[in-house]
C-alpha positions as CSV (number, residue, x, y, z in Angstrom):
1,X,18.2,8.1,30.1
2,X,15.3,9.1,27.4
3,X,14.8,6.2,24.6
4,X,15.1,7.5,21.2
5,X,14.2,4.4,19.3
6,X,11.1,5.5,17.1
7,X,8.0,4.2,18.2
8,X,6.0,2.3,15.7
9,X,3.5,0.9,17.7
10,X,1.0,3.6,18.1
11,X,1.1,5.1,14.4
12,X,-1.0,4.3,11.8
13,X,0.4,1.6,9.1
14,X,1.5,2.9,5.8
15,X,-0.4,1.8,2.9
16,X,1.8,0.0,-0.1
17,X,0.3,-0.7,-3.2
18,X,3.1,-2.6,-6.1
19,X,1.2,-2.3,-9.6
20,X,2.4,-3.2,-13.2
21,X,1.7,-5.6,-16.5
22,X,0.9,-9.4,-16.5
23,X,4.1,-10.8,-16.3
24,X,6.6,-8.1,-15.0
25,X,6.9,-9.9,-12.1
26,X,5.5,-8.3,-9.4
27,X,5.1,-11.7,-7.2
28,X,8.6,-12.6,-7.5
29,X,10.0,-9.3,-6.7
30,X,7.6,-8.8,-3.7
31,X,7.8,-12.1,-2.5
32,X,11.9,-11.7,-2.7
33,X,11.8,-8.4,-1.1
34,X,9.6,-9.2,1.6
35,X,12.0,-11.3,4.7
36,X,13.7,-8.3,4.3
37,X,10.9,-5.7,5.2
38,X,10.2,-6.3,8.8
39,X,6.8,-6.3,9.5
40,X,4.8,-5.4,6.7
41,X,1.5,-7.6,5.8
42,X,0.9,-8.8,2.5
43,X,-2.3,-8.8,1.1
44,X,-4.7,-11.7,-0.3
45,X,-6.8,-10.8,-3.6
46,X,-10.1,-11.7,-4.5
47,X,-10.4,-13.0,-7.7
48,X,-13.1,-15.2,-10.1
49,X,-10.3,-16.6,-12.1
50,X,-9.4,-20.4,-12.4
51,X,-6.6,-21.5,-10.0
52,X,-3.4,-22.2,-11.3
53,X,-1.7,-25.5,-9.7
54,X,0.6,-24.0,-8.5
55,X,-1.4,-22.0,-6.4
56,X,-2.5,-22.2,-2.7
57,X,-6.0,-20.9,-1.7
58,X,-5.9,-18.2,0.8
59,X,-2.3,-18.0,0.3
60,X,-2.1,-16.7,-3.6
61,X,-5.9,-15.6,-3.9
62,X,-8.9,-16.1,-2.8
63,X,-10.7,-18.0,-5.2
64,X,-14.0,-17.3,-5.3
65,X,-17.1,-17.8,-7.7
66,X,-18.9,-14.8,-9.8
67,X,-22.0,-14.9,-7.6
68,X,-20.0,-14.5,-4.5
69,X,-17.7,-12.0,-6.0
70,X,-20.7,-10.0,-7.1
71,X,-22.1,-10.7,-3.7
72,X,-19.1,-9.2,-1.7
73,X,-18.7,-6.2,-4.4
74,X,-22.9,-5.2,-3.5
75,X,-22.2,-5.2,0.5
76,X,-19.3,-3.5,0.5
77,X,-16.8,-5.6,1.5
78,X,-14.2,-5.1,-1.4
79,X,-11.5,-1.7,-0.9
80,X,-11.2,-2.2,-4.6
81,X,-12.5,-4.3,-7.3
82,X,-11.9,-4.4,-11.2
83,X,-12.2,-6.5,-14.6
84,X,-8.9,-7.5,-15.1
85,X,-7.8,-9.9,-18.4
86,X,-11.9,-11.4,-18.5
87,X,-11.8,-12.0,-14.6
88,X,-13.1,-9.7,-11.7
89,X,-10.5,-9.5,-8.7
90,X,-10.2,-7.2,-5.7
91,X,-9.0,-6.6,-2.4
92,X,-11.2,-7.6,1.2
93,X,-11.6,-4.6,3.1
94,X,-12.0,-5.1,7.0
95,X,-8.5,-7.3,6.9
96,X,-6.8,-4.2,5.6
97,X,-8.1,-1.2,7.8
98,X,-7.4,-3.4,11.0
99,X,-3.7,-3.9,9.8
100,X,-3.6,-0.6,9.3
101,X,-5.3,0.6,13.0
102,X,-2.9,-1.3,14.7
103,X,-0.4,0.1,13.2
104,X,1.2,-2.5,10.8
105,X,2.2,-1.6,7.3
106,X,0.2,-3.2,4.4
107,X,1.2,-3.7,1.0
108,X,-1.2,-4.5,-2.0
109,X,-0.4,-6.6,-5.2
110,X,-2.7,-5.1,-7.5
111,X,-3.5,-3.7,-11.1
112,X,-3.3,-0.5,-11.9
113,X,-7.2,0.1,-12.1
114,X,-7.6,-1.3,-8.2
115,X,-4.8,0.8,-7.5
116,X,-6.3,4.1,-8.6
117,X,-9.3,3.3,-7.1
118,X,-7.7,3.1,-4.0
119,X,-5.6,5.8,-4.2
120,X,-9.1,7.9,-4.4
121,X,-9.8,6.7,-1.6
122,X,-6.7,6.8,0.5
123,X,-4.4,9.3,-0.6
124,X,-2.0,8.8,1.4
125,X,-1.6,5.3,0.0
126,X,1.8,5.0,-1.3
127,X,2.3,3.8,-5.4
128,X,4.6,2.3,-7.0
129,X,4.7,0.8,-10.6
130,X,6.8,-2.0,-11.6
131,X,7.8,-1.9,-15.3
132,X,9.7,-4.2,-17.7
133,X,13.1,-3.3,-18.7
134,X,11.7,-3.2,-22.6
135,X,8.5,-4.6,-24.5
136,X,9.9,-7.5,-25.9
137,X,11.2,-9.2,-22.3
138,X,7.8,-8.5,-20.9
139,X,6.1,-10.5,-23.9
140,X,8.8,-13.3,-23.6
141,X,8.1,-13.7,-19.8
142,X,4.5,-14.0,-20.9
143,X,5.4,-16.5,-23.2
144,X,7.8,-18.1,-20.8
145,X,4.7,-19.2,-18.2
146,X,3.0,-20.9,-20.3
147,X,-0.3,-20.6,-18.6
148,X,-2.4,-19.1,-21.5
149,X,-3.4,-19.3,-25.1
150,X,-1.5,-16.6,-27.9
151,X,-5.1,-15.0,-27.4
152,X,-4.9,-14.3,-23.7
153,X,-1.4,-13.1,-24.2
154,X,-2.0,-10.5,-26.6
155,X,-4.7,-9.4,-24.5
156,X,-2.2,-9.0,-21.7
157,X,0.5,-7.2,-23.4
158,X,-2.7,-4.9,-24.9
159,X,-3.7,-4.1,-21.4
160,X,-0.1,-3.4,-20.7
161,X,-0.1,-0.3,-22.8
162,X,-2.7,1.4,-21.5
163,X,-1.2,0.4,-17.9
164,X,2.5,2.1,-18.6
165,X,0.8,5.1,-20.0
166,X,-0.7,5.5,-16.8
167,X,2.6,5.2,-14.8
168,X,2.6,9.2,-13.9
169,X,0.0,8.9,-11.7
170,X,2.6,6.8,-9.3
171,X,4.8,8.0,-6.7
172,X,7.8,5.7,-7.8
173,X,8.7,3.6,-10.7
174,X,11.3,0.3,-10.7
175,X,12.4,-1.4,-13.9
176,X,12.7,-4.8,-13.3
177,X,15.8,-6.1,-15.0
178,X,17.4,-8.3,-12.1
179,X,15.1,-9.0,-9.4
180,X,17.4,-9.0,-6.8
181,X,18.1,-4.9,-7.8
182,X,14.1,-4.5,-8.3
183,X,13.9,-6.0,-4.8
184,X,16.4,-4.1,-3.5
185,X,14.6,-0.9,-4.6
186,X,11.4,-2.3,-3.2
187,X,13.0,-2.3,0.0
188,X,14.6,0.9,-0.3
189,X,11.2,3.1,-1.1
190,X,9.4,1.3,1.7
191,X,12.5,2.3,4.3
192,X,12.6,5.7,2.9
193,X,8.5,6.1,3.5
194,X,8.8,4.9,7.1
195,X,11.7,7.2,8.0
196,X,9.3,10.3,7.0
197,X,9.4,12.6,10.3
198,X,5.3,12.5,10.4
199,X,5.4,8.8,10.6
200,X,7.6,8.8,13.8
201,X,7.4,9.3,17.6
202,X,10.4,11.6,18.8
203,X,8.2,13.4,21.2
204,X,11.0,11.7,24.1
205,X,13.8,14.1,22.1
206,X,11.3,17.4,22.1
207,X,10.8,17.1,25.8
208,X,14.2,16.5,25.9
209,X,15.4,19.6,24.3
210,X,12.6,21.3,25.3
211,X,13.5,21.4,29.0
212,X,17.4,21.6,28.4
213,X,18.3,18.1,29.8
């Protein structure tokens, strides 16, 4: 008896990339949605800000120095690199195109800069824009971590604005209200994109009808 299962083993991994302000919460929605999205890679920024200590080198970010940020930017080795807040992160490139050859999904924490970048470059990447359910809340939660000066934050929330006005340019939007109803959307686009008849191997079904049986 022919196997109908789909065959993900042999297709090419879908790109993810999750954008949105400072603050909106795109770690804690991703990281809530993720045990629940098979396998799907997650992956590690670049970046030439201070670490936070609550953070993990190599885990949250690579932490790396302006000189050897600059240096990886010059040979190539960054899939997308920007300014961001007074800082310069971006994403290693080999680690992503090998997730993606073998056939295992990817999904990119970035801003929204990096994001269009990438999307330049690999169309069929797959956006989506996390937004805060209204201004204030997304300046409170900026408040709320206090990680940064009044300064930094108003910074943030100025970047923010020219981020939302760029939300068009995404496939799919989620307002972050709850996070376990942002999460559940997460999951829901990233199921949605991998059920897409292109993505998936029925060829055993063709043959099947093909020859009658």
């Amino acid at each position: 008896m022919t196997d109908f299962s789909v065959d993900t083993v042999h297709r090419q991994g879908i790109l993810f990339i999750l954008s949105g302000p400072s603050g909106v919460g795109k770690d804690t929605v991703l990281s809530h949605a993720l045990p629940h999205l098979g396998t799907i890679r997650r992956s590690v920024s670049a970046t030439t800000r201070p670490q936070r200590p609550d953070e993990r080198d190599g885990m949250d970010y690579f932490f790396v120095s302006t000189e050897a940020f600059v240096r990886m930017m010059e040979g190539g080795e960054l899939l997308e690199h920007a300014p961001v807040h007074g800082y310069l992160y971006g994403t290693p490139r080999t680690w992503v195109l090998e997730q993606l050859h073998a056939g295992a999904d990817v999904v990119l924490e970035i801003d929204v800069q990096g994001a269009v970048q990438v999307k330049t470059n690999f169309p069929e990447a797959i956006l989506i824009f996390l937004a805060p359910p209204s201004w204030r809340e997304l300046a409170r939660r900026l408040r709320e971590r206090n990680t940064e000066g009044e300064a930094s934050i108003k910074r943030r929330l100025e970047n923010a604005r020219q981020e939302l006005a760029r939300v068009d340019q995404y496939e799919y939007l989620i307002i972050n209200d709850r996070v376990e109803e942002a999460s559940a959307r997460l999951q829901a686009i990233v199921t949605a994109e991998r059920c897409r008849p292109f993505r998936q191997d029925i060829s055993g079904l063709v043959e099947e009808i093909v020859n009658g049986n």
